[in-house]
MIVEXDO-617524 format. One record per residue (C-alpha): y, x, z. Coordinates in pm, 1 decimal, decimal comma. Each point is the difference from the previous one (the first is absolute). Example, Ala and Ser with C-alpha at 12.3 -4.5 7.8 and 13.67 -1.06 7.14 Angstrom:
BEGIN
- -450,0:1230,0:780,0
- 344,0:137,0:-66,0
This chain:
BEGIN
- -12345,0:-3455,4:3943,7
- -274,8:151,7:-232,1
- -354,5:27,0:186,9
- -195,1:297,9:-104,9
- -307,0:182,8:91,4
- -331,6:-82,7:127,5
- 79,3:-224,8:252,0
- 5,2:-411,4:47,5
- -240,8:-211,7:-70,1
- -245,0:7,3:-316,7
- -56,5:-318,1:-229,6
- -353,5:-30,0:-140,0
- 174,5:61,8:-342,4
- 127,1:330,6:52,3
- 416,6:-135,4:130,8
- 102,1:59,5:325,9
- 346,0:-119,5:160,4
- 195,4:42,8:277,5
- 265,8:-207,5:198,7
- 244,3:222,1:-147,5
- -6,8:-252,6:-301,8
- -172,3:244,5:-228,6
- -338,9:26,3:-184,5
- -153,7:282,6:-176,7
- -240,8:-68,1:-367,2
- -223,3:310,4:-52,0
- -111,1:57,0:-399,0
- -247,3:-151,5:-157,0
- -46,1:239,4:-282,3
- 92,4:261,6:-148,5
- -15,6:324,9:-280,6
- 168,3:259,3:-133,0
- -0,9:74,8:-378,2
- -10,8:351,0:-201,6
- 201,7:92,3:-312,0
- -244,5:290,1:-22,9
- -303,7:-208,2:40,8
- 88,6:-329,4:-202,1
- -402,1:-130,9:70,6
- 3,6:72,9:355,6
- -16,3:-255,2:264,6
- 66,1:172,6:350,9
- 54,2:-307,7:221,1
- -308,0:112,0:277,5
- 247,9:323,4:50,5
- 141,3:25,3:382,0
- 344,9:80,7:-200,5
- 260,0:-146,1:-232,6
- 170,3:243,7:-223,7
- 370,1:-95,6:-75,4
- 171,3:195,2:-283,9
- -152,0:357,3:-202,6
- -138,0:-216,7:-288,3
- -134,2:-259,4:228,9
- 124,9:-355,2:142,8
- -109,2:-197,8:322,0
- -110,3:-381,2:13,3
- -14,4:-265,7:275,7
- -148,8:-354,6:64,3
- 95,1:-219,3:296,7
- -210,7:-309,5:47,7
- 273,6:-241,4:135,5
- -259,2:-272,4:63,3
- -128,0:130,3:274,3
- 335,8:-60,3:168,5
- -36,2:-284,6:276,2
- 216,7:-328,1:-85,5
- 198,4:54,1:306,6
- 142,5:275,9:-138,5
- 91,3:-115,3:-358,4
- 196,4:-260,2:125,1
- 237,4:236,4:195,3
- 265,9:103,5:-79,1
- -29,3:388,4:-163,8
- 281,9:224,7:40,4
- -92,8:310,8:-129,0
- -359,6:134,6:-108,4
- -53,3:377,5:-34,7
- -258,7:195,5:-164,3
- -105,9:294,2:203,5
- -123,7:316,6:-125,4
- -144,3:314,8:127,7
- 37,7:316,4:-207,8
- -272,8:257,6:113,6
- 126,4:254,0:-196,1
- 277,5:128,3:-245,2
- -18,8:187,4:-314,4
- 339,8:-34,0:-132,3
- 291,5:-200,3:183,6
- 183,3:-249,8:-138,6
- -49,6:-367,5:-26,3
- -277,5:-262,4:16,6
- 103,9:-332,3:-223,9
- -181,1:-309,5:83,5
- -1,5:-279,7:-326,8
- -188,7:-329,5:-36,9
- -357,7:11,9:-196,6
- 4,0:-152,8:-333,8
- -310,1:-123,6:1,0
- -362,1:-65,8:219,0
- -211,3:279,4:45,3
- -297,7:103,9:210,0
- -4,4:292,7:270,9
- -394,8:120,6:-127,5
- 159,0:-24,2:-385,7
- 278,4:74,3:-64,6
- 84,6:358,9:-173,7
- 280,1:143,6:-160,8
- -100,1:-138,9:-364,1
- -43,3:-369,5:116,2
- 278,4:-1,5:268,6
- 258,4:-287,2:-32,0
- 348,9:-28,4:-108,2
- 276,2:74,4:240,0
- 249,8:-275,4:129,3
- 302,9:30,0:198,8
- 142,7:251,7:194,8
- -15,5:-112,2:367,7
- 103,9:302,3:213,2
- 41,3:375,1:80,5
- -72,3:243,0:238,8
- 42,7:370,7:82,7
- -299,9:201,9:51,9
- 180,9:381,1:119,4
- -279,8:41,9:250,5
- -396,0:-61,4:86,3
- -177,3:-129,8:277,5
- 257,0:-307,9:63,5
- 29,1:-370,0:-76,8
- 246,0:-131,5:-242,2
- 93,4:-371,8:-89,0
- 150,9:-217,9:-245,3
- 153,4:-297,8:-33,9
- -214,7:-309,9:-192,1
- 107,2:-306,6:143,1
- 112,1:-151,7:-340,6
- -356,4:15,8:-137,4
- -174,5:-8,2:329,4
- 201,1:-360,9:-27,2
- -70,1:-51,8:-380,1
- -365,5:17,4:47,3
- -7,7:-228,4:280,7
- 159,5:-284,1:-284,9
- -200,8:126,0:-271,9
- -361,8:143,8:130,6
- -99,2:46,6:-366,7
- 295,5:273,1:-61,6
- -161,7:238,1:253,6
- -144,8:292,8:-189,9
- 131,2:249,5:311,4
- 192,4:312,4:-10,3
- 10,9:314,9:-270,1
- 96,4:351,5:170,2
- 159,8:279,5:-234,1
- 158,9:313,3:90,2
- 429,1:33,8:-65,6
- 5,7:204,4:-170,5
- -297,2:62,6:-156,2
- -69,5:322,1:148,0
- 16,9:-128,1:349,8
- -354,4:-18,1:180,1
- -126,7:-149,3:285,6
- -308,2:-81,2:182,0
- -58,6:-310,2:190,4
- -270,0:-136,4:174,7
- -242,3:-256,3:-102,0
- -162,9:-261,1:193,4
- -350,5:248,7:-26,3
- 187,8:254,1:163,5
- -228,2:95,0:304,0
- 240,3:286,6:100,3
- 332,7:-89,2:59,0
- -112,1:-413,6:-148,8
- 369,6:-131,7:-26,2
- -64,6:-224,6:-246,9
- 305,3:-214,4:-196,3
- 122,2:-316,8:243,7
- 252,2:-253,9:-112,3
- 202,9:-42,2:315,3
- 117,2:-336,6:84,9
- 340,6:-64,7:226,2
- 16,3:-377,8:66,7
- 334,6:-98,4:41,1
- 179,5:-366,3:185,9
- -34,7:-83,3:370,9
- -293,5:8,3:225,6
- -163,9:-254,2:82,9
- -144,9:-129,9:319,6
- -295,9:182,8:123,0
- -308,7:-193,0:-56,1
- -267,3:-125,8:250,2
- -272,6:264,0:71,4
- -282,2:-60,4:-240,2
- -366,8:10,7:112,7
- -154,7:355,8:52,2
- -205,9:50,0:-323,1
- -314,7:167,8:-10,8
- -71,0:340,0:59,4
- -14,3:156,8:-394,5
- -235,7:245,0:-98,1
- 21,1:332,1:91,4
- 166,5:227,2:-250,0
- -84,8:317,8:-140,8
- -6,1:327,7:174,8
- 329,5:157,1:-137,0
- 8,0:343,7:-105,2
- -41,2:321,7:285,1
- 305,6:104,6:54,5
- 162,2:357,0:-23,8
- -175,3:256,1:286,7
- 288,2:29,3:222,9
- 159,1:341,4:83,9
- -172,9:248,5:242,1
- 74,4:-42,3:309,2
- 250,6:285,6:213,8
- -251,1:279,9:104,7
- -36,5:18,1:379,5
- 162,5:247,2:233,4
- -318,9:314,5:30,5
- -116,9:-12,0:312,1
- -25,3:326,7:244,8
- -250,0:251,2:-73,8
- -268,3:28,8:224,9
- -136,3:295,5:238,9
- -210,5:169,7:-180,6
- -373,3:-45,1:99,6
- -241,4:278,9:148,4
- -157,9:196,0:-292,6
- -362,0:-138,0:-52,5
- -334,9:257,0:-3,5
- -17,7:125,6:-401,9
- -329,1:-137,1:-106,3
- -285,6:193,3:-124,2
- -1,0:72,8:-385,9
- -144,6:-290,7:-209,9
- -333,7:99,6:-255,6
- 147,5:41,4:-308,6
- -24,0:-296,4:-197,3
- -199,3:-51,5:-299,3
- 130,6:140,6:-347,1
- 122,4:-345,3:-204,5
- -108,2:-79,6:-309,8
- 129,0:206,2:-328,7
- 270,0:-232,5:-164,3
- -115,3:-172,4:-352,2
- 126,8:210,6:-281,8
- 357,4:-118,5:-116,4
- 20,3:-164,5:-286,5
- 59,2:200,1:-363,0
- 334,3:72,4:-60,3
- 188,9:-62,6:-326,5
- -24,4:202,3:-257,4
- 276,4:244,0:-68,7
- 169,9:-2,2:-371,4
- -168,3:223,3:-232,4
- 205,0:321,1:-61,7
- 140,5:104,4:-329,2
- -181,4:208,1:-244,1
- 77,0:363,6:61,4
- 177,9:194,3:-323,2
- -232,5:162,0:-262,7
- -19,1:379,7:54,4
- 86,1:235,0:-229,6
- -208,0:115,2:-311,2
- -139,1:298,2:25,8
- 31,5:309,2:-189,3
- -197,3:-22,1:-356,0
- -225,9:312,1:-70,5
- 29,9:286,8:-242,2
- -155,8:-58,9:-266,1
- -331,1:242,8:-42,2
- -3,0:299,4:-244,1
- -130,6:-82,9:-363,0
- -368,9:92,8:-50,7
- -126,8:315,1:-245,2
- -79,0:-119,9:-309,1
- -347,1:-49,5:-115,0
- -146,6:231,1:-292,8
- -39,1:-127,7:-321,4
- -415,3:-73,7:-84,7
- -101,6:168,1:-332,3
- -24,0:-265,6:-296,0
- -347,2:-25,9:-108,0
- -183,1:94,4:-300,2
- 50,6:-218,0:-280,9
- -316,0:-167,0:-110,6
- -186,8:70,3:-398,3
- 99,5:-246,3:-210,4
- -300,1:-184,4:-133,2
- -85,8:20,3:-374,8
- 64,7:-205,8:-255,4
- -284,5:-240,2:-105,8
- -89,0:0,7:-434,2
- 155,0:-288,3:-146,9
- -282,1:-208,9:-125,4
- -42,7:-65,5:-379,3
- 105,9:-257,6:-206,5
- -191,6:-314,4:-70,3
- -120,0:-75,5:-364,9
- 223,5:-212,9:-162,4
- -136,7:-353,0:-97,9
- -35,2:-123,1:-368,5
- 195,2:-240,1:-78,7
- -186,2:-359,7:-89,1
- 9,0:-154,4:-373,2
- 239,4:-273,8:-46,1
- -156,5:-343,7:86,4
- -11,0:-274,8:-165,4
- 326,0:-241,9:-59,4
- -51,5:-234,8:306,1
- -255,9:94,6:215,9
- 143,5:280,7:212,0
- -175,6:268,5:92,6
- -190,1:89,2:287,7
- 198,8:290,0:164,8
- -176,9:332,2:52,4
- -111,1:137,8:309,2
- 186,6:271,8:186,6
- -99,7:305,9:-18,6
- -173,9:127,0:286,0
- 292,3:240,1:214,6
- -51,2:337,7:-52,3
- -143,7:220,9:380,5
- 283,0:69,6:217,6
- 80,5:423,2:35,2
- -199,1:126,7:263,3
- 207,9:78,3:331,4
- 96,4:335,6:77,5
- -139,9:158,1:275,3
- 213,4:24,8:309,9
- 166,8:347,8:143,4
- -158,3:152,7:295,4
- 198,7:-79,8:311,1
- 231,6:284,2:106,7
- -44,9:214,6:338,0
- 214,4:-128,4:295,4
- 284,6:188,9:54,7
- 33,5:224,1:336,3
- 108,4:-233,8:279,7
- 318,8:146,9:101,1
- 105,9:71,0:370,0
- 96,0:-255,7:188,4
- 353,5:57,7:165,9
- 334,0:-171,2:102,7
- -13,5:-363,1:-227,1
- 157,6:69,1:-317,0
- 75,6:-215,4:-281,4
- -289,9:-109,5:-186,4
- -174,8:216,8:-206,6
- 69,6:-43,7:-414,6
- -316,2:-201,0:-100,2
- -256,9:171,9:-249,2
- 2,1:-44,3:-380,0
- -266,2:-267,8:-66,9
- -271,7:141,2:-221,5
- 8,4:-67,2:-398,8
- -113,8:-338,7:-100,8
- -359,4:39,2:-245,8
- 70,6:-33,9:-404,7
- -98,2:-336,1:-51,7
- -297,3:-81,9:-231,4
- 13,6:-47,0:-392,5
- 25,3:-310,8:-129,7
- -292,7:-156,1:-137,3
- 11,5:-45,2:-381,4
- 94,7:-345,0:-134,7
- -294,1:-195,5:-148,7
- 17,0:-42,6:-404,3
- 191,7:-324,9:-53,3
- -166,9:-282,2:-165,8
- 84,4:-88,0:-381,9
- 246,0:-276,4:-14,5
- -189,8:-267,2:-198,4
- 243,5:-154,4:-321,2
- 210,8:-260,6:60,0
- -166,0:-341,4:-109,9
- 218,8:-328,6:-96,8
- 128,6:-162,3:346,3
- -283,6:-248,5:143,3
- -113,4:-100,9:323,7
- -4,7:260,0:232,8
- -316,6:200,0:3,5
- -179,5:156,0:324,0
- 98,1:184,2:191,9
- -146,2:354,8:-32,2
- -170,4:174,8:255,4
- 215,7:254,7:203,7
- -114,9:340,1:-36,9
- -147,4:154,3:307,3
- 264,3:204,8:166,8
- -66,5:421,9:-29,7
- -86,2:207,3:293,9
- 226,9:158,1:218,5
- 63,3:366,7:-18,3
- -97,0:228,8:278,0
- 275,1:99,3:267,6
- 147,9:342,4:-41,2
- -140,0:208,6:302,8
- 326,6:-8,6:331,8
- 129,6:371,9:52,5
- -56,3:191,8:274,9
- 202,4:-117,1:324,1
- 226,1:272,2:151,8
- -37,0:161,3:309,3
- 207,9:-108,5:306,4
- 325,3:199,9:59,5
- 32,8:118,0:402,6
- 128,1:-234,9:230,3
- 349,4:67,4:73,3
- 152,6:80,9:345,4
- 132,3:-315,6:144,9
- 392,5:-15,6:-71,8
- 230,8:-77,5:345,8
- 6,0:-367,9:118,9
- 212,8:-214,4:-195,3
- 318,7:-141,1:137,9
- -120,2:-324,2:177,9
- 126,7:-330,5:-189,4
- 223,6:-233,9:80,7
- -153,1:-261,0:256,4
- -166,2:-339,2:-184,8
- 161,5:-342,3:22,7
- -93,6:-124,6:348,5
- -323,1:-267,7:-52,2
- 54,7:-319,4:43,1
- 33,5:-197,2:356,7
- -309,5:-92,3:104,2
- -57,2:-370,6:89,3
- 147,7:-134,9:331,6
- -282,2:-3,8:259,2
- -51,4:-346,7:216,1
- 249,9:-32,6:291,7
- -109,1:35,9:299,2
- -37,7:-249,7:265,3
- 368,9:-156,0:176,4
- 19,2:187,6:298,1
- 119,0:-229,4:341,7
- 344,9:-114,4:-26,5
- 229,4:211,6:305,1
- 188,4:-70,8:231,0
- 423,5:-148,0:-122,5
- 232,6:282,6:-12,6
- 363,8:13,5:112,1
- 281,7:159,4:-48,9
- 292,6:103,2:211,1
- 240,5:-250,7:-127,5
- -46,4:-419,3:-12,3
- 199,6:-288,1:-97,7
- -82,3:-339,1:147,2
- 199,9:-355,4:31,3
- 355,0:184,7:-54,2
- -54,5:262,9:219,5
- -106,6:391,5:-110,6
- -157,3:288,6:221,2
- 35,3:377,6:-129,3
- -13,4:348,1:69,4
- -291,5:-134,6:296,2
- -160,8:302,4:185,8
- -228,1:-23,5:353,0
- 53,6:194,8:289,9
- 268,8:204,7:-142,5
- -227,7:156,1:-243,2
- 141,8:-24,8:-310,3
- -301,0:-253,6:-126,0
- -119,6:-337,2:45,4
- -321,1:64,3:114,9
- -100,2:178,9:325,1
- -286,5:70,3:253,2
- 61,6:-236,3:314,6
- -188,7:13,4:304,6
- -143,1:-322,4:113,3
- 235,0:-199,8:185,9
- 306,4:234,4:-14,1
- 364,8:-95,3:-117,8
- 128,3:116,8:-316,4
- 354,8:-42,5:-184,5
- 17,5:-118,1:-391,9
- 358,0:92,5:-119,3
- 128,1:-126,7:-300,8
- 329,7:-75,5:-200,2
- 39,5:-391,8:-73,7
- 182,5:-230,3:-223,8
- 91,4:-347,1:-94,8
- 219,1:-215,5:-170,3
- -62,3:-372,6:69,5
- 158,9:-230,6:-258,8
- -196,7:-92,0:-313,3
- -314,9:128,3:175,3
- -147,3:-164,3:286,1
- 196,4:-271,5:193,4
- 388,2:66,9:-43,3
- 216,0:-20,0:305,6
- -376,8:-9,7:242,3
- -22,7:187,1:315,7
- -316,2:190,2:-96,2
- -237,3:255,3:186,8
- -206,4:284,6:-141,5
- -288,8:142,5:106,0
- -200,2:366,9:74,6
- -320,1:74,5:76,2
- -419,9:-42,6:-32,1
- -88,6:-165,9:-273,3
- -232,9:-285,3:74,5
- -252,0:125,0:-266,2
- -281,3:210,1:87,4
- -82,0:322,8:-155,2
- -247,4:165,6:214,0
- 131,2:-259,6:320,1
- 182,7:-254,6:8,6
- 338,5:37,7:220,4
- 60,2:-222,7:277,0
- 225,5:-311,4:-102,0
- 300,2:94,5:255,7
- 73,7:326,8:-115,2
- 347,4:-7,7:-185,4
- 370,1:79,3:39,2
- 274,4:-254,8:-132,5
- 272,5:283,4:-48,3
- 265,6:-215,1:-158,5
- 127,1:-332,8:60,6
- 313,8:-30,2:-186,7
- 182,7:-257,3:-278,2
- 0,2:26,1:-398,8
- 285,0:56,4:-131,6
- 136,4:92,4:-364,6
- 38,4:381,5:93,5
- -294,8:234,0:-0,5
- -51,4:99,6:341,5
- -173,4:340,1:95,6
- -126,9:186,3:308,7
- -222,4:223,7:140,1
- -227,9:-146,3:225,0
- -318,4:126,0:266,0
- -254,9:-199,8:150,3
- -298,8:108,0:266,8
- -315,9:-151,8:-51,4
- -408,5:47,0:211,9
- -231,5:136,8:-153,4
- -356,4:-266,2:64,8
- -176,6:140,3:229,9
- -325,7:-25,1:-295,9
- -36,0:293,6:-228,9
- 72,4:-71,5:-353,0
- 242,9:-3,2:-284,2
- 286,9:-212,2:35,4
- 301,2:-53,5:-261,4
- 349,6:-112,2:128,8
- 205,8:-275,0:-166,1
- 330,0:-187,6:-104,6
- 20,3:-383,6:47,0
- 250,9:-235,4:9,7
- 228,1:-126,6:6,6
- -14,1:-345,4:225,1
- 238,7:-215,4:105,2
- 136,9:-52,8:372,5
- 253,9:75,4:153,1
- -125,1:365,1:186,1
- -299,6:203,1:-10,9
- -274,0:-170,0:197,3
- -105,5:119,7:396,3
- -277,2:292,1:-22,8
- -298,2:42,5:-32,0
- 0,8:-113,3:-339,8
- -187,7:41,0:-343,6
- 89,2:42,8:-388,6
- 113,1:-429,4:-98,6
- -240,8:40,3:-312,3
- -391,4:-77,2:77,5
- -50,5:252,0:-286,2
- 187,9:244,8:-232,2
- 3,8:183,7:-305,5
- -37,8:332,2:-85,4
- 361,2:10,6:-139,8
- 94,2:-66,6:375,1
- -141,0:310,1:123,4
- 207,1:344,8:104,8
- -254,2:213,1:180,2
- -273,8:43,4:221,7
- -121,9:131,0:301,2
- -398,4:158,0:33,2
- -115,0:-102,1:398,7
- -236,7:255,4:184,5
């Protein structure tokens, strides 16, 4: 007979037997390890994933066996699994570890080799108990203690996936056993030992489940009615209560979009063309001046003997210049012209004919030249002879008379305006101004987070993510959502995702219980998609609040309300929308 449950009595190292002849080892450690997460060591989980890119491991401590027991005889020994949950049916195989390795250690990159194949076992179904058969190495061990690495868990096929309790499950906490059947004769019952003492007190389990409600009661007979009481005078009207505070500022709505530019207007016709301006009269041209006598001609000089051979001669003087002409005298100036009548602008008027220029003076005559002494035999060079002193200018011719000034013109029509300059230059950059406070994150109405994506969010049926709320009240955030699990987060994992307040405070902060886990559900390779709706409170504080995805985590269900968002804080790319509380 095979003894199991939670019944018998208890060694101090974790065995308990029964007179059935059987005896039940719990684990003493164990992991699972991740393809997807070769560094990751997840023995603290309350799970063992089998299968989906990850493996199973378990350690029995056989030493803590009692002697009276190893030298029975063992018929069969069972390991006993229970499988929480199914991904994928199909198979569980259990083989022989390689190697020694350490529950708080061991990961998928450091793992140990795989020995033999010890057993088998369907897995079509969750929330059961399935065994298999290791008596052969259960015995081995027993021989060889050093040859006990424990057991290696992989899906058959592959694809299969399972999930099965570890000994730090607190839900379910059906932990791996090796289960025991002695086998031979029984033996004579043994004298009654001595009563040991009392042990200490264990700890206070778990509460258990609330228990269903109760039938509701048969409604007992209504009552005669009682006599109508005296209506009571009219209460003093109360007091008026205090105005509310002033809700807080709503957000601000999206800037609309420039308006089109309107159409050009109608260009003017162009004015009629001005009356031409008359012509002024040309002024009277001025006398010429007359022309000054041309002076006379300076007495030629004689010309000098013929020196001596050697000795040059001293060179004559220059003859004094002969007196510059006198200057004619200048023209009287002529009368200005009749100003003519000023009109429409006309061109400009022609201008006058500028008055005769004055005859210029004679020339004064030239002075007599010196006589050029005779030319003397070559010696040393002689002194140099005084210059002559240079003759006196002539006088200036006298200027003729200026003109008189023609008439101003009419001014002509305005010109056709130029072409517009080159634009100047940019003018230096001026000094930025001061950083102005940083706002407040922004969001969007779509956000991707640990596998799982929210889009197309909108509050209240509004067709926007971010409403007016009243204090307190209920309001719905619908959304479509996606996910595809492997290669992301935790292939094969049961995982939970979240809706709701973030955590973070914009103008509040939102109370830490105020979320919605709206999906509770296992990865698989296919990209799963739904639309989804969750209700939410508004706090009862006015202020701006944004709402959030988070997630996923990993159990087995969504947790028991009231509940918050599992991150302390979050990001802004975890943000969909917002609610403004007054």
């Amino acid at each position: 007979m095979i003894y199991r449950g939670l019944v018998g009595a208890i060694i101090a190292v974790g065995l308990f037997a029964s007179a059935a002849r059987a005896a039940e080892l719990p684990v003493a450690g164990d992991s699972q390890v991740a393809a997807g997460f070769p560094n990751l060591n997840y023995g603290s989980l309350p799970y063992i994933q089998v299968g989906g890119g990850a493996r199973g491991y378990l350690q029995f401590d056989l030493s803590s066996l009692p002697p009276g027991l190893l030298n029975s005889p063992i018929s069969k020994v069972n390991l006993v699994l229970w499988v929480g949950q199914v991904g994928t049916p199909g198979s569980i195989q259990v083989s022989e570890a390689g190697a020694a390795w350490a529950e708080g250690s061991i990961t998928y990159a450091n793992q140990p080799s795989t020995g033999s194949v010890v057993g088998t076992v369907a897995i079509p179904a969750a929330a059961q108990f399935v065994y298999v058969d290791v008596t052969a190495t259960f015995s081995r061990w027993l021989g060889s203690p050093s040859s006990n690495f424990g057991f290696v868990l992989d899906g058959s096929p592959s694809s299969a996936t399972a999930f099965l309790d570890s000994k730090e499950s607190v839900t379910t906490s059906h932990g791996a056993t090796l289960e025991i059947e002695i086998g031979g004769p029984i033996g004579l019952t043994g004298a009654t030992g001595a009563t040991g003492s009392v042990g200490a007190t264990g700890p206070i389990g778990l509460t258990g489940a609330t228990g269903a409600q109760g039938i509701q009661g048969v409604t007992g007979a209504t009552g005669a009615q009682g006599i109508q009481g005296v209506t009571g005078a009219t209460g003093a009207q109360g007091i008026q209560g205090v105005t509310g505070a002033t809700g807080a500022q709503g957000i601000q709505g999206v800037t609309g979009a420039t308006g089109a530019q309107g159409i050009q207007g109608v260009t003017g016709a162009t004015g009629a063309q001005g009356i031409q301006g008359v012509t002024g009269a040309t002024g009277v041209q001025g006398i010429q001046g007359v022309t000054g006598a041309t002076g006379a001609q300076g007495i030629q000089g004689v010309t000098g003997a013929t020196g001596a051979q050697g000795i040059q001669g001293v060179t004559g003087a220059t003859g004094a210049q002969g007196i510059q002409g006198v200057t004619g005298v200048a023209g009287p100036t002529g009368a200005q012209g009749v100003q003519g009548v000023t009109g429409v602008a006309g061109p400009t008027g022609a201008q006058g004919t500028p008055g005769a220029t004055g005859a210029a003076g004679p020339t004064g005559a030239q002075g007599i030249p010196g006589a050029t002494g005779a030319a003397g035999p070559t010696g040393p060079s002689g002194a140099q002879g005084v210059t002559g002193p240079s003759g006196s200018t002539g006088l200036s011719g006298p200027s003729g008379p200026t003109g008189p000034a023609g008439p101003t013109g009419s001014a002509g029509l305005p010109g056709v305006t130029g072409a517009t300059g080159a634009a100047g230059s940019p003018g230096a950059t001026g000094p930025a101004g001061p950083t102005g406070a940083q706002g407040t994150a922004g969001f969007s109405q779509a956000a991707c987070f640990g596998g799982g994506c929210v889009v197309n969010v909108n509050v209240n049926n509004s067709s926007t993510n971010h409403v007016h709320v009243s204090p307190g009240a209920s309001f719905t955030v619908a959304f479509d959502f996606s996910a595809i699990g492997t290669g992301t987060y935790c292939p094969g994992c049961i995982t939970q995702y979240f809706i709701g307040l973030s955590p973070n405070a914009v103008t509040a902060a939102a109370s830490g219980v105020n979320a919605n886990c709206f999906v509770s559900a296992i990865y698989t390779n296919t990209l799963a998609t739904a639309a989804m709706s969750v209700s939410l409170t508004a706090p009862s504080t006015a202020g701006i609040y944004y709402i959030a995805l988070d997630g996923p985590t990993l159990n087995f269900s969504c947790p028991t309300a009231p509940y918050g968002l599992p991150s302390a804080t979050l990001t802004s790319a975890q943000y969909i929308g917002a609610i403004s509380v007054y």
